[in-house]
C-alpha atoms as an extended CHARMM CRD file, in Angstrom:
* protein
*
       228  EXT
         1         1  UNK       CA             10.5170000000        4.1070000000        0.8070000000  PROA      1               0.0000000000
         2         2  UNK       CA              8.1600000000        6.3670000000        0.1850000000  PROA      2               0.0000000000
         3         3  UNK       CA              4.3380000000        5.2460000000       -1.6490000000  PROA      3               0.0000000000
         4         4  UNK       CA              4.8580000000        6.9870000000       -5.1470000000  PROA      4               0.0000000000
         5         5  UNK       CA              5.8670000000        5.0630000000       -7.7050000000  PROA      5               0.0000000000
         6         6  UNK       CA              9.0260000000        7.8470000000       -8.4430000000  PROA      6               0.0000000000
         7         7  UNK       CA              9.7270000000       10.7060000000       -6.7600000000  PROA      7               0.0000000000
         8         8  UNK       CA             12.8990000000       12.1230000000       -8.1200000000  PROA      8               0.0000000000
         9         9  UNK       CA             14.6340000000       15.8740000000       -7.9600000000  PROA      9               0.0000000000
        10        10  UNK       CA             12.8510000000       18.3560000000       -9.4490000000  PROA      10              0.0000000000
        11        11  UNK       CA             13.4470000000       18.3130000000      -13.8880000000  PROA      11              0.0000000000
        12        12  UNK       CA             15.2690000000       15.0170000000      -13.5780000000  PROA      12              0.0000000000
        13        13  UNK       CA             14.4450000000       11.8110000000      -16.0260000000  PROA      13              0.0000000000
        14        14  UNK       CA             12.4340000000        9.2840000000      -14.5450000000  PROA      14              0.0000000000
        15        15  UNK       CA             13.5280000000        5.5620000000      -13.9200000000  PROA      15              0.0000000000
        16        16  UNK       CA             13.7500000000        4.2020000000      -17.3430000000  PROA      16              0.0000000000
        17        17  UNK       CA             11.9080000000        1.2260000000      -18.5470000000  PROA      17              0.0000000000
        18        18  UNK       CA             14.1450000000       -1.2010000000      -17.8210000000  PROA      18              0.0000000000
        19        19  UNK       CA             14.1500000000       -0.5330000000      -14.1690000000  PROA      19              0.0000000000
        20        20  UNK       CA             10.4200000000       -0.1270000000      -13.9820000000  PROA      20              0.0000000000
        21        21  UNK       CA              9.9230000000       -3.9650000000      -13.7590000000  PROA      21              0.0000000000
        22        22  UNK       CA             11.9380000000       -4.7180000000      -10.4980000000  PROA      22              0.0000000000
        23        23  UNK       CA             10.7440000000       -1.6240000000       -8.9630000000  PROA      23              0.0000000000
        24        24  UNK       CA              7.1390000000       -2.7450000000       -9.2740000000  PROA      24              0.0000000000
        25        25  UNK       CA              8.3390000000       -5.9540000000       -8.1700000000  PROA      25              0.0000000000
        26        26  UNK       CA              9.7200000000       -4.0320000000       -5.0960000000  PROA      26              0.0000000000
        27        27  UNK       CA              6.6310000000       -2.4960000000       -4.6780000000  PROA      27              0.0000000000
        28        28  UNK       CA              4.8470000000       -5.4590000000       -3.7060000000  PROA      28              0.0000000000
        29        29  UNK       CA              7.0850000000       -6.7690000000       -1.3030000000  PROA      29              0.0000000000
        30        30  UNK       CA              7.5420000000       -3.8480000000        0.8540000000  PROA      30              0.0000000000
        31        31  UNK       CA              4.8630000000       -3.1090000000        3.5190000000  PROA      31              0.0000000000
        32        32  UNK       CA              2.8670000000       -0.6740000000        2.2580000000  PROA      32              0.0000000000
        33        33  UNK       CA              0.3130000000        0.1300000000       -0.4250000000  PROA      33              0.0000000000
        34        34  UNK       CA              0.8440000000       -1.5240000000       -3.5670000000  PROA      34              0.0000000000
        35        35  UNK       CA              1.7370000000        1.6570000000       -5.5060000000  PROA      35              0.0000000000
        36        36  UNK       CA              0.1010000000        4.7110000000       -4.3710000000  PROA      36              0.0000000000
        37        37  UNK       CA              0.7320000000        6.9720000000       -7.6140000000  PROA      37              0.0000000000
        38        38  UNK       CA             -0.7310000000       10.1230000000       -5.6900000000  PROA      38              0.0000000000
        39        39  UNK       CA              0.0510000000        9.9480000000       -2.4190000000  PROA      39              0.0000000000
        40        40  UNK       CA             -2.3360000000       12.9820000000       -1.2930000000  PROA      40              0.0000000000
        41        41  UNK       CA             -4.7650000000       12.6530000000       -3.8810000000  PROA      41              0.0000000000
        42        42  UNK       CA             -6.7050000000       10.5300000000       -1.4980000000  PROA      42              0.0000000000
        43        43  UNK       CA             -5.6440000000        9.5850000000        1.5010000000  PROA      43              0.0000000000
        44        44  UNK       CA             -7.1740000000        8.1090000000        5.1700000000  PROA      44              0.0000000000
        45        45  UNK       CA             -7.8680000000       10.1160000000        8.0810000000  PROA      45              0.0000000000
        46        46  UNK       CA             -5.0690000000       12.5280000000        9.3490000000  PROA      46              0.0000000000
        47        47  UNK       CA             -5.4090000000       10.8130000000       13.0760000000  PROA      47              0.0000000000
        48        48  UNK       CA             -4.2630000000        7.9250000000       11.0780000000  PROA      48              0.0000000000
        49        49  UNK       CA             -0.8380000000        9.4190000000       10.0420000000  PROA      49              0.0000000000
        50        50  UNK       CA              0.0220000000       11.0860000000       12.9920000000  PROA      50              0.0000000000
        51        51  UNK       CA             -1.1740000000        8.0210000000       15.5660000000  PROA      51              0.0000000000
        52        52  UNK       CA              1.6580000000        5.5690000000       13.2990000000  PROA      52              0.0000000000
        53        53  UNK       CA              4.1830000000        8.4410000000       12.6180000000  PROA      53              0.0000000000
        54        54  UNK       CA              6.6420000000        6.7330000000       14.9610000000  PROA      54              0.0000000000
        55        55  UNK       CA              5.7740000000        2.9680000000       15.1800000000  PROA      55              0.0000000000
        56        56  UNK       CA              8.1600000000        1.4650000000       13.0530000000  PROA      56              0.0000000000
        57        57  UNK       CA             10.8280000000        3.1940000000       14.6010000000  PROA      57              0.0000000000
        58        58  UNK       CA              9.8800000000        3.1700000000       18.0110000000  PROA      58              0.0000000000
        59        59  UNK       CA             11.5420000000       -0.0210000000       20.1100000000  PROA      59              0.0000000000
        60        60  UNK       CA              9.5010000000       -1.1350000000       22.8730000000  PROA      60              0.0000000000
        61        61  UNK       CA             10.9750000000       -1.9270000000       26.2240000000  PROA      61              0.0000000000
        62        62  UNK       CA             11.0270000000       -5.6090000000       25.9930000000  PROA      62              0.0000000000
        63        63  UNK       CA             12.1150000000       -5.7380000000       22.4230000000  PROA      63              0.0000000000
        64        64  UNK       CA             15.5650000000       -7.9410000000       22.0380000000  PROA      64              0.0000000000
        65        65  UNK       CA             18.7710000000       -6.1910000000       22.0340000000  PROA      65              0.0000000000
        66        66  UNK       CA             21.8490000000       -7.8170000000       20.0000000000  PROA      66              0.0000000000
        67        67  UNK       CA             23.6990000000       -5.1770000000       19.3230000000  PROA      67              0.0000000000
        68        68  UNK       CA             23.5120000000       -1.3100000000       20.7020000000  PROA      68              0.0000000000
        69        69  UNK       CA             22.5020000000        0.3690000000       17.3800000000  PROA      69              0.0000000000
        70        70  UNK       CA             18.8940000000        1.7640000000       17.9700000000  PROA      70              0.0000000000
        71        71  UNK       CA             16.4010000000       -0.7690000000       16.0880000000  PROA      71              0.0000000000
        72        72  UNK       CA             15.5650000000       -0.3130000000       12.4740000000  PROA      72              0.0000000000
        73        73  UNK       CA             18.7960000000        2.0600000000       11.8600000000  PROA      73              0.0000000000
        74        74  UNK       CA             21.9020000000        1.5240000000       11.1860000000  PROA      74              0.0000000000
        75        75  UNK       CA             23.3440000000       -1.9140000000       10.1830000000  PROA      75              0.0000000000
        76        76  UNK       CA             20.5420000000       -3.5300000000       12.3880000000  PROA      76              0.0000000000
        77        77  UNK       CA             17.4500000000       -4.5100000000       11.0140000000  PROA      77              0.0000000000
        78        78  UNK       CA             14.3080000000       -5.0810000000       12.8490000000  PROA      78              0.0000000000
        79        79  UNK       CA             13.5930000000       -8.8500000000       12.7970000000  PROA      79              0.0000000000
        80        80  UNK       CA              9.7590000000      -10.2810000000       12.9700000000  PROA      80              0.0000000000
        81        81  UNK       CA              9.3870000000      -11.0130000000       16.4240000000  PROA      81              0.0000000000
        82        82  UNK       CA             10.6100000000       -6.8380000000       17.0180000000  PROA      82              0.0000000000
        83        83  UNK       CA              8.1300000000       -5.9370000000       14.1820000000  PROA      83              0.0000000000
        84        84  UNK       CA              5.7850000000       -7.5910000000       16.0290000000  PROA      84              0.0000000000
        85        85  UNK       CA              6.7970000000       -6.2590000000       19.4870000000  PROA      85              0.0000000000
        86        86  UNK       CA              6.4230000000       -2.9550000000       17.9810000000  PROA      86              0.0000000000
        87        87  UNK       CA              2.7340000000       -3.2300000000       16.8280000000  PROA      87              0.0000000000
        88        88  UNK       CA              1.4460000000       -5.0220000000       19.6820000000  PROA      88              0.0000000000
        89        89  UNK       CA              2.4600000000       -2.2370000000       21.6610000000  PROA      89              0.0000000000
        90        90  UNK       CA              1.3300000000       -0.0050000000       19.4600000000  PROA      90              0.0000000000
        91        91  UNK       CA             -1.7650000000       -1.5020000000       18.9600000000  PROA      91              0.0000000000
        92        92  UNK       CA             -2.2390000000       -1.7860000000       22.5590000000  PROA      92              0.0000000000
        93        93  UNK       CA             -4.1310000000        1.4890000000       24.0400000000  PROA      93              0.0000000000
        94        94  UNK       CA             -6.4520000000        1.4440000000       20.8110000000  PROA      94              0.0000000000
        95        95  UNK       CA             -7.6350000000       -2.0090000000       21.1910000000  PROA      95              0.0000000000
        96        96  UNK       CA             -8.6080000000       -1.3690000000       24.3310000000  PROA      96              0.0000000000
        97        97  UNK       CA            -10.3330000000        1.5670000000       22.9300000000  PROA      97              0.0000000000
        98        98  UNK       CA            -12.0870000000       -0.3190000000       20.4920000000  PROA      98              0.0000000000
        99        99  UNK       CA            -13.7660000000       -2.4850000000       23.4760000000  PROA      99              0.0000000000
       100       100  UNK       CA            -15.8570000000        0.0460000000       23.7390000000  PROA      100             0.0000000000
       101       101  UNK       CA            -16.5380000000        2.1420000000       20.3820000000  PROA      101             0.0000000000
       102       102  UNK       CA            -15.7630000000       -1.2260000000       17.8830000000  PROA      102             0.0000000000
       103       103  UNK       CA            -17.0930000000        0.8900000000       15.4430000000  PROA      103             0.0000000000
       104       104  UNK       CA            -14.8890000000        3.4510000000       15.4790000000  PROA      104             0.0000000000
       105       105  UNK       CA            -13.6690000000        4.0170000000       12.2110000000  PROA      105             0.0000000000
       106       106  UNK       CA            -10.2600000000        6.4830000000       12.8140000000  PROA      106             0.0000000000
       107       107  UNK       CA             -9.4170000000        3.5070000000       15.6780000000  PROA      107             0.0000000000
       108       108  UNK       CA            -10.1080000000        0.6570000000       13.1390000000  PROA      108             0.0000000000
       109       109  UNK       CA             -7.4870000000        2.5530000000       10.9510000000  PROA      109             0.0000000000
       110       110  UNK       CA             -4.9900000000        3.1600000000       13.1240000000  PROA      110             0.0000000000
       111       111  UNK       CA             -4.6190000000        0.2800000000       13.8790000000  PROA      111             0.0000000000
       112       112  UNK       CA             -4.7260000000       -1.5090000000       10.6680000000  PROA      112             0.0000000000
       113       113  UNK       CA             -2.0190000000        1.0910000000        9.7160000000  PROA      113             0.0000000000
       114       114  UNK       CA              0.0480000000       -0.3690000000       12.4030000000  PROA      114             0.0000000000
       115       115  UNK       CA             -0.1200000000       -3.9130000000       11.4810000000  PROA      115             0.0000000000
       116       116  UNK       CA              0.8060000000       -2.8400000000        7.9510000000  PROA      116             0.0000000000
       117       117  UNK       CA              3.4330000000       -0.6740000000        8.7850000000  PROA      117             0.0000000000
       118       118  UNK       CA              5.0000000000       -3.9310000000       10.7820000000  PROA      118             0.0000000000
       119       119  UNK       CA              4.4070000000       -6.5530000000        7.9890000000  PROA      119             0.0000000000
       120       120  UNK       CA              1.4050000000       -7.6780000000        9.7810000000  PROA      120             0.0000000000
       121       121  UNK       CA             -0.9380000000       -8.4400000000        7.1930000000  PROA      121             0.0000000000
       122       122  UNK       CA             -3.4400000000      -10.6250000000        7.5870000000  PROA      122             0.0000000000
       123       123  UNK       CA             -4.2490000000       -8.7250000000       10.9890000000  PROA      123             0.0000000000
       124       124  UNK       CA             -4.3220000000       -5.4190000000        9.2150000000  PROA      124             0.0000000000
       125       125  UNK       CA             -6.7940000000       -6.4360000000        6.5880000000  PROA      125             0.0000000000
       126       126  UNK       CA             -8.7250000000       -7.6170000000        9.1690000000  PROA      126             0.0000000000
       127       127  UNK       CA             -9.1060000000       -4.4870000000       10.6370000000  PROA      127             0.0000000000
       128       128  UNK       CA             -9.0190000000       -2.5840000000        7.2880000000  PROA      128             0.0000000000
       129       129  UNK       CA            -11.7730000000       -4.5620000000        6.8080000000  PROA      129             0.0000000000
       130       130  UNK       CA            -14.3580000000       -3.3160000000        9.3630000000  PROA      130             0.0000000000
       131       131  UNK       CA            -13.1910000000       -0.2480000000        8.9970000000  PROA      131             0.0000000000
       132       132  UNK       CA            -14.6000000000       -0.6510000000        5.3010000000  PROA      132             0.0000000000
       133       133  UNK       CA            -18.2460000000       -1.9500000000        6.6680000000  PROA      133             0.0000000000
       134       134  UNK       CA            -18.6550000000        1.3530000000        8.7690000000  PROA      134             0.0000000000
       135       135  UNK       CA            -17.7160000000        3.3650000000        5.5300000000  PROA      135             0.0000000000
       136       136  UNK       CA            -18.0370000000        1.4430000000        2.5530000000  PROA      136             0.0000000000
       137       137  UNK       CA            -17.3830000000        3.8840000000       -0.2470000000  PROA      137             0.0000000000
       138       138  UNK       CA            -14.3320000000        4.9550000000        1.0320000000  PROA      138             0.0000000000
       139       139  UNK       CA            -11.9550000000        4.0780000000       -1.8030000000  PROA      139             0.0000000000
       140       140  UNK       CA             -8.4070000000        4.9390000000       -0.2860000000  PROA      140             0.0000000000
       141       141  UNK       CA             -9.2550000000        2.3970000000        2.3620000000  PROA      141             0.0000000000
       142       142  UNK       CA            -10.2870000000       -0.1200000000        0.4400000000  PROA      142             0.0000000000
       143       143  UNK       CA             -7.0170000000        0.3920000000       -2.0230000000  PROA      143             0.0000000000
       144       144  UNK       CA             -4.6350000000        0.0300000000        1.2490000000  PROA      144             0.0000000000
       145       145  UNK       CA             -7.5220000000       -3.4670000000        2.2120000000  PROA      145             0.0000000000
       146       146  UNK       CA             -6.5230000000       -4.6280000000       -1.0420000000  PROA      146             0.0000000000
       147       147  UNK       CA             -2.4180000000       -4.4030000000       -0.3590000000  PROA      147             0.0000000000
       148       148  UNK       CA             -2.9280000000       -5.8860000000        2.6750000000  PROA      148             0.0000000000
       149       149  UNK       CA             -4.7580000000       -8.6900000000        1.0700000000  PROA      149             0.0000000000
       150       150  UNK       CA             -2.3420000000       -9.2960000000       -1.6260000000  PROA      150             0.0000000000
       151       151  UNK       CA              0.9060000000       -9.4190000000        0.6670000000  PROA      151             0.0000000000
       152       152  UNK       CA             -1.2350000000      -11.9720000000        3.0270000000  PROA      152             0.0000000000
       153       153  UNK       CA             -1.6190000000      -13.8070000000       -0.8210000000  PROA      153             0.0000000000
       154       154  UNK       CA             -5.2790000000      -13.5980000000       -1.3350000000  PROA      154             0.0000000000
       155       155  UNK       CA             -4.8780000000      -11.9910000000       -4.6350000000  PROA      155             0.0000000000
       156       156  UNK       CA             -8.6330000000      -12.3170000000       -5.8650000000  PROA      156             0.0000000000
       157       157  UNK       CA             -9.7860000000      -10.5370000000       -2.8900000000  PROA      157             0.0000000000
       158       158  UNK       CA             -7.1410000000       -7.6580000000       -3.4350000000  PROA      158             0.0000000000
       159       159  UNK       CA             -8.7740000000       -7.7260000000       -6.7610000000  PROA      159             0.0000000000
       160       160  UNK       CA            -11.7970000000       -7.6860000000       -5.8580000000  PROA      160             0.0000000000
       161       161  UNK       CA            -11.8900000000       -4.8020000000       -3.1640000000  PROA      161             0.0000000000
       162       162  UNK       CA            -10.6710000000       -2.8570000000       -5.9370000000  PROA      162             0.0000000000
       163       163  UNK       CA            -13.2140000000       -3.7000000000       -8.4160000000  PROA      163             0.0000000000
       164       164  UNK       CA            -15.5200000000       -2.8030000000       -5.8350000000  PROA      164             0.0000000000
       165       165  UNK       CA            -13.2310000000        0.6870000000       -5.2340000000  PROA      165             0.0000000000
       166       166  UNK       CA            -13.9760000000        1.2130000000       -9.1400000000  PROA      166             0.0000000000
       167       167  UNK       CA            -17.3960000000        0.6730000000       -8.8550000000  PROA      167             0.0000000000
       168       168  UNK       CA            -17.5960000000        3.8500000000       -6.7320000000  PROA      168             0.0000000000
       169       169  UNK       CA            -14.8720000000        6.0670000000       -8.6290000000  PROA      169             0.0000000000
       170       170  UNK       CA            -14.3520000000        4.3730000000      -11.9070000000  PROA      170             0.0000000000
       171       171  UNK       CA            -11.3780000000        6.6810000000      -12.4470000000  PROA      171             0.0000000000
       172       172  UNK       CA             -9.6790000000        6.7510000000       -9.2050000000  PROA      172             0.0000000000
       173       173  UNK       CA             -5.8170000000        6.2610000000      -10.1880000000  PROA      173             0.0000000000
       174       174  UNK       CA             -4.7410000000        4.6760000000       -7.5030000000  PROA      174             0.0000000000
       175       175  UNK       CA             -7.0220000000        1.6930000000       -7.8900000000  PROA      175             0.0000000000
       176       176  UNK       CA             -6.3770000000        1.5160000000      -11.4520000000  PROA      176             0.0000000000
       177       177  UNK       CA             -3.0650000000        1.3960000000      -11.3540000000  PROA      177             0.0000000000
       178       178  UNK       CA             -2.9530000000       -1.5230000000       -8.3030000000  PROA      178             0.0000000000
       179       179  UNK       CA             -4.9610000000       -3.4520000000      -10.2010000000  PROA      179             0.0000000000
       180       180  UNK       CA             -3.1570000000       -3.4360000000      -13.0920000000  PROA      180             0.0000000000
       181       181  UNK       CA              0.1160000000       -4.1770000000      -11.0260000000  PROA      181             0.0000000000
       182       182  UNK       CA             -1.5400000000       -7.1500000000       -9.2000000000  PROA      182             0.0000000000
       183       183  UNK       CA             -3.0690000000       -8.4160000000      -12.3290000000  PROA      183             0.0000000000
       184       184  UNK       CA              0.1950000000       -8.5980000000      -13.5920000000  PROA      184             0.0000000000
       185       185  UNK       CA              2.2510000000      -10.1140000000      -10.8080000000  PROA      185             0.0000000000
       186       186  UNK       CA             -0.2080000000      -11.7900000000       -8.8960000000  PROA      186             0.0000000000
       187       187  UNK       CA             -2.2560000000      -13.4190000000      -12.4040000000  PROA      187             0.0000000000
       188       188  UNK       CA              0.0370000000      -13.1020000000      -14.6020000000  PROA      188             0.0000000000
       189       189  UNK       CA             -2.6580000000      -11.3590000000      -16.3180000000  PROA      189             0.0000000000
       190       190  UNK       CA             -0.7130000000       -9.2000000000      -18.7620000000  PROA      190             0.0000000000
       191       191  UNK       CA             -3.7850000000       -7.9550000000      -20.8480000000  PROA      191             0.0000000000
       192       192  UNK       CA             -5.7930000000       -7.0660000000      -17.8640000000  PROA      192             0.0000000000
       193       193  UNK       CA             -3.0320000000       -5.0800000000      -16.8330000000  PROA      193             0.0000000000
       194       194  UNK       CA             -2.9690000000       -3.6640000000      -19.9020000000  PROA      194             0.0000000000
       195       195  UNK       CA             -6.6760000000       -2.8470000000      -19.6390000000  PROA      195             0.0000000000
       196       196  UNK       CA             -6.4890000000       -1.1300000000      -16.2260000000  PROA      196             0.0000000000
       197       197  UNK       CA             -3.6440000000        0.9930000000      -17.1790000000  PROA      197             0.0000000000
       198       198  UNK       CA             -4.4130000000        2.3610000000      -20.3520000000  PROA      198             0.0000000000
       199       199  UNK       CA             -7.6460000000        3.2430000000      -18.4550000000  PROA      199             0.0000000000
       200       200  UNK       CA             -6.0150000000        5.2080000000      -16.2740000000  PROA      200             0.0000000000
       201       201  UNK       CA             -3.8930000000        6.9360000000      -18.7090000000  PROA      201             0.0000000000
       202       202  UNK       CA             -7.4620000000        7.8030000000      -20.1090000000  PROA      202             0.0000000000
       203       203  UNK       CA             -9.6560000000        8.9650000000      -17.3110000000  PROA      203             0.0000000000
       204       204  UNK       CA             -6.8560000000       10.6830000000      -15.7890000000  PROA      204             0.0000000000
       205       205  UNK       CA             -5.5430000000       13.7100000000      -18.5690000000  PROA      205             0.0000000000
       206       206  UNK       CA             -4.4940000000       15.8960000000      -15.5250000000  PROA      206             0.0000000000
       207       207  UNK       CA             -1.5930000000       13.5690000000      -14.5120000000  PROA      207             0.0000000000
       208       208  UNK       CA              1.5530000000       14.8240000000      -14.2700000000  PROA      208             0.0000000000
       209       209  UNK       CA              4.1440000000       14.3560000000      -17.1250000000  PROA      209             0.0000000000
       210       210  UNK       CA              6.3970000000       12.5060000000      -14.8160000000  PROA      210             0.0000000000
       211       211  UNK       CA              3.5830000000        9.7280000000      -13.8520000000  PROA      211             0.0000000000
       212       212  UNK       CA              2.0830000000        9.4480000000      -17.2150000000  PROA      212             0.0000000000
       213       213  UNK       CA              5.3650000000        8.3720000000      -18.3230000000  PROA      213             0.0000000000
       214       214  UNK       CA              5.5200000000        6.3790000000      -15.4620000000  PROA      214             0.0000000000
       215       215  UNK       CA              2.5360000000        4.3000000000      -16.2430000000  PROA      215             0.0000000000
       216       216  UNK       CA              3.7010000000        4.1460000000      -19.8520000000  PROA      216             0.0000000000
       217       217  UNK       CA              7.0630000000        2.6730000000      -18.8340000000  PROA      217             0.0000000000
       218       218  UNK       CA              5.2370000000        0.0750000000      -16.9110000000  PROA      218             0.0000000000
       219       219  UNK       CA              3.1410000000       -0.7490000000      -19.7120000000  PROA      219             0.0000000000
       220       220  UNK       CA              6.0660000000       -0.3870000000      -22.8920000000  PROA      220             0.0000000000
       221       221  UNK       CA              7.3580000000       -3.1970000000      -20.1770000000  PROA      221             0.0000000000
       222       222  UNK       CA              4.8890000000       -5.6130000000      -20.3720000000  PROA      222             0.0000000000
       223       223  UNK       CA              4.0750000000       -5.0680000000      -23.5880000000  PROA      223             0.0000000000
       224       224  UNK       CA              8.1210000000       -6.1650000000      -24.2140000000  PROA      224             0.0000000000
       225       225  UNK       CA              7.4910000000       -9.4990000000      -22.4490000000  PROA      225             0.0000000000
       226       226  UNK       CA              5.4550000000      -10.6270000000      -25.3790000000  PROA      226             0.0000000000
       227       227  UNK       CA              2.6940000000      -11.9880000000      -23.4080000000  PROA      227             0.0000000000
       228       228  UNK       CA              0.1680000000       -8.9430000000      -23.9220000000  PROA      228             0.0000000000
């Protein structure tokens, strides 16, 4: 599934309201960020991208095998023990990296980006996490520290990491528009939701017709619920 929040063929509608409520829903179950509206507008180190390409498809050697469909295709699902087979091994060669360069920014990435990309939460915020003390105002990370928070069900510290993202680009999209999600299904906070995404909708005038709507779909929806 891929991080924006549509992505249909080119001069086709967009989902309409109605279905915008369980796909946000959907959105914050999967494993990965919350609902990256502009996937490319900001994103983490390329080294990142390229080092996790292949992990949640890759089966390691000791991974269980019921059935001989290749894991994570076909009618065969990857269960959590082979999710977390996969990032341990993963994981492996930059952990021992990090031994000696802890610091190491692209490493603390990677592997957070792993542990996502396996449901791994709480161990990917972790890392996530000192990746964000070596570079602090780096607001995609903190946006994909706040996912990982909110899956692990800290929701005021998903919050707050992207308060803190808004502190150092008040109009950075993504951030508005996660906070506004979580606000809503983590708070039940329908008027800060509101808040966050009419801001966006403001400080953004070069977004696409396609997302604008969007984010007005998602708002026309909560607005429905009665309990703006």
């Amino acid at each position: 599934m891929p991080n924006e929040i549509v992505q249909q063929e080119a001069g086709k509608a967009i989902w309409p309201a109605k279905q915008v409520c369980a796909m946000a829903a959907l959105c914050l179950l999967v494993g990965l960020a919350v609902g990256y509206l502009f996937r490319g507008s900001q994103s983490l180190a390329p080294p990142v991208q390229q080092a996790i390409a292949a992990a949640p498809n890759a089966a390691p050697s000791n991974a269980p095998t019921r059935n001989a469909a290749p894991l994570g295709t076909g009618n065969h699902l990857p269960s959590l023990m082979d999710m977390k087979a996969m990032a341990d091994k993963q994981a492996a060669p930059l952990l021992e990296k990090l031994k000696s360069d802890p610091h190491n920014k692209d490493l603390l990435l990677q592997v957070g980006q792993i542990y996502k990309s396996t449901h791994r939460f709480k161990e990917a915020a972790g890392y996530y996490g000192k990746a964000a003390q070596v570079d602090p105002k780096n607001v995609a990370l903190r946006t994909e520290l706040a996912s990982c928070l909110y899956y692990d069900g800290d929701v005021d510290g998903a919050i707050g990491q992207l308060q803190q993202s808004l502190q150092y680009d008040p109009k950075d999209a993504n951030s508005l528009f996660n906070l506004g999600v979580i606000k809503w299904q983590g708070k039940q906070d329908a008027k800060g939701a509101l808040v966050a995404w009419h801001e966006l909708l403001k400080s953004n005038p070069q977004l696409s017709s396609d997302r604008k709507v969007a984010v007005q779909n998602m708002i026309a929806e909560v607005q429905k619920t009665g309990k703006s």
